[in-house]
C-alpha positions in Angstrom: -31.2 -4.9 6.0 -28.3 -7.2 7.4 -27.4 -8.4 4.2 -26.8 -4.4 3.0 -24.5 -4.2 6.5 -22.8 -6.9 5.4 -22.1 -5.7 2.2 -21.0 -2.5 2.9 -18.8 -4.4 5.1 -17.4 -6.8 3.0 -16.9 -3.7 0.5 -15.1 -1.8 3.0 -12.7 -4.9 4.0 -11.9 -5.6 0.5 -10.7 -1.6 0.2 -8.6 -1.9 3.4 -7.0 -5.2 2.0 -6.5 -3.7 -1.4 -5.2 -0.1 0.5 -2.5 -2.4 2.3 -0.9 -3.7 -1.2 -1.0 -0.7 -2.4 1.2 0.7 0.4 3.7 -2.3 0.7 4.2 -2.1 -3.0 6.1 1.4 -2.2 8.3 -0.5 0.2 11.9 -1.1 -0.8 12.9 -4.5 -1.1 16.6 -4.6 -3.2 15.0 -5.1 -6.5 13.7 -2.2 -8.9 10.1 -1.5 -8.8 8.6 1.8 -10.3 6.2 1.8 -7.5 8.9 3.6 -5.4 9.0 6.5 -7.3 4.5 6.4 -7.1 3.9 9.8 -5.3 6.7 11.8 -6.0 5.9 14.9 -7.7 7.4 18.3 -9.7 6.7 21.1 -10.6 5.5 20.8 -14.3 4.5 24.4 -15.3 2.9 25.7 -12.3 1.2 22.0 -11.8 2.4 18.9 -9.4 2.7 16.6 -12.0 3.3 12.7 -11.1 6.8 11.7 -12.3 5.6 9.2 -14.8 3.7 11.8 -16.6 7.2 14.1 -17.5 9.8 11.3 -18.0 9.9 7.8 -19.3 10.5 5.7 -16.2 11.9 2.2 -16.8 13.4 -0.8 -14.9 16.7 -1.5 -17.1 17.3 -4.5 -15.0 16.6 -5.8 -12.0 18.7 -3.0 -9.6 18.5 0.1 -11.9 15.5 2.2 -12.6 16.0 4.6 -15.3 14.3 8.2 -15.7 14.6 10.2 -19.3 12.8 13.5 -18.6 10.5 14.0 -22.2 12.3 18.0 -21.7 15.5 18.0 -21.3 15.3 21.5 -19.0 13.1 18.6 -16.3 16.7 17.2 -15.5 17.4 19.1 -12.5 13.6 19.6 -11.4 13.4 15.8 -11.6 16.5 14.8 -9.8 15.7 17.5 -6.9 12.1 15.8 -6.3 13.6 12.5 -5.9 16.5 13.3 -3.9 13.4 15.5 -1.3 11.3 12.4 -1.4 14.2 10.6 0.7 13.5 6.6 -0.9 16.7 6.2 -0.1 18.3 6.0 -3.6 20.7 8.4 -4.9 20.0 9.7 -8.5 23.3 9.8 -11.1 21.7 12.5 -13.5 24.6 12.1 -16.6 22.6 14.8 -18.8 20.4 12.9 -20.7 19.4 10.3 -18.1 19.1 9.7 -14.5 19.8 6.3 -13.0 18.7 5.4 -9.9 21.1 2.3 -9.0 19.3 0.1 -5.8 21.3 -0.6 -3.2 21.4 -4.6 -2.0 19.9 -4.4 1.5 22.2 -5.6 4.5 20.8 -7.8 7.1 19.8 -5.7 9.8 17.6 -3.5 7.0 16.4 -6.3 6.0 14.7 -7.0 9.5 14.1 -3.2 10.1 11.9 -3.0 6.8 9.9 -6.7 7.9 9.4 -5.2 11.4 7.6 -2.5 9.8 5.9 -4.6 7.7 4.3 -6.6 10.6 4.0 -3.0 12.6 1.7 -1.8 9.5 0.1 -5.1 9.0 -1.5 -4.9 12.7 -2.3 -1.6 12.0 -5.1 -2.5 8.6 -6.1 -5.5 11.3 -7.0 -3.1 13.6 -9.2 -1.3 10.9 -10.8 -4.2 10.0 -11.6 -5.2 13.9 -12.9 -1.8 14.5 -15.2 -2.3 11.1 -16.3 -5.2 12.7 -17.3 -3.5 15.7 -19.2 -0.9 14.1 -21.4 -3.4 11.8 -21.8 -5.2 15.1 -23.1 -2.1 16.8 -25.5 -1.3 13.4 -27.0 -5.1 13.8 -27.6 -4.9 17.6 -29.0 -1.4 17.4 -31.4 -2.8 14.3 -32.7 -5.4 16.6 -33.1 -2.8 19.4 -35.0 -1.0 16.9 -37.0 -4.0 16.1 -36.5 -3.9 12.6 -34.6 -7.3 12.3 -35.4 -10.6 14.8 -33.1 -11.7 17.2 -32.1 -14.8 15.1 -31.2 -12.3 12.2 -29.1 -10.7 14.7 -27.2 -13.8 15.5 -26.8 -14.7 12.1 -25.7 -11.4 10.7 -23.2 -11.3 13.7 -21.6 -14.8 13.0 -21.3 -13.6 9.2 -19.5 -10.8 10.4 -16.7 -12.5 12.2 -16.8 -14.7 9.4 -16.2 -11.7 6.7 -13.6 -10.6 9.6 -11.8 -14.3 9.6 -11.9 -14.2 6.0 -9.9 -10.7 5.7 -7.1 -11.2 8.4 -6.3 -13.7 6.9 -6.0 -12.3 3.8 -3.9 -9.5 5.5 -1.7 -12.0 7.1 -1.2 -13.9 3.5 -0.2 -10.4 2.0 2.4 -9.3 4.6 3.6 -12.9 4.3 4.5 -13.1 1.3 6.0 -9.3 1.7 8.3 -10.6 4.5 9.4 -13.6 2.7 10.0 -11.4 -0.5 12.3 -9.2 1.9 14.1 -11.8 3.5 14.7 -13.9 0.2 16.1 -11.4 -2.3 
């Protein structure tokens, strides 16, 4: 029984962990990345289609993203959804293409976007604490139960913080190396 809680714990913390790069890879950090356009959607014949799925999205070098619509009538359609979805890059639609040219980040962005980093960094810590706390309270309750000794409880317990340790740090490692992307570009 603890060793399932501790599973589906450790499961959980991995998901939280892997939901955290996901997000920061949408972040903008002066250097094309496709995963700023992830999420933005048009209308594709009565469907929201994903972007990637109407156009050929590439990074021609390393501050220019380029989007060739497969239909040429998807011009418009596609340079409307990315000027709503406010990433803070201006499309130049010249007919056949759109460009989306990324701005170097000044300073003071710079320190905006890492603050926010940090902001949403404490944010998945404070997911993975209050994980903690309810495999915590699935252990005690167990023993109160009587289905697992008090020495499983303690164990179980200590593995949890440990699985917790493990994680943060992991979190802190990711936004890390986020920041230092950020700062160093």
């Amino acid at each position: 029984m603890v060793n399932e809680y501790l599973e589906e714990l450790k499961d959980s913390m991995d998901e939280v962990t892997s939901n955290l790069k996901k997000d920061l890879a949408k972040v903008r950090t002066g250097r094309a990345n496709l995963s700023i356009l992830n999420g933005i959607t048009i209308d594709y014949y009565g469907n929201q289609t994903p972007i990637n799925q109407v156009a050929n999205v590439k990074i021609a070098d390393a501050r220019l993203i380029t989007v060739k619509p497969w239909e040429k009538a998807m011009l418009a359609p596609l340079e409307k959804a990315i000027i709503a979805a406010n990433i803070g890059i201006t499309p130049a639609n010249d007919g056949e293409i759109i460009r989306l040219p990324i701005p170097p980040l000044t300073e003071e962005r710079r320190k905006d976007i890492v603050k926010s980093i940090k902001a949403t960094g404490e944010e998945y810590k404070i997911t993975l604490r209050q994980q903690r706390r309810e495999t915590n309270d699935l252990l005690k309750e167990a023993k109160k139960e009587g289905d697992i000794s008090e020495d499983e409880m303690k164990r179980g317990l200590d593995k949890v913080q440990e699985i917790t340790d493990k994680h943060t740090d992991i979190v802190d490692k990711i936004i890390e190396k986020k920041t230092e992307e950020i700062l160093n570009f």
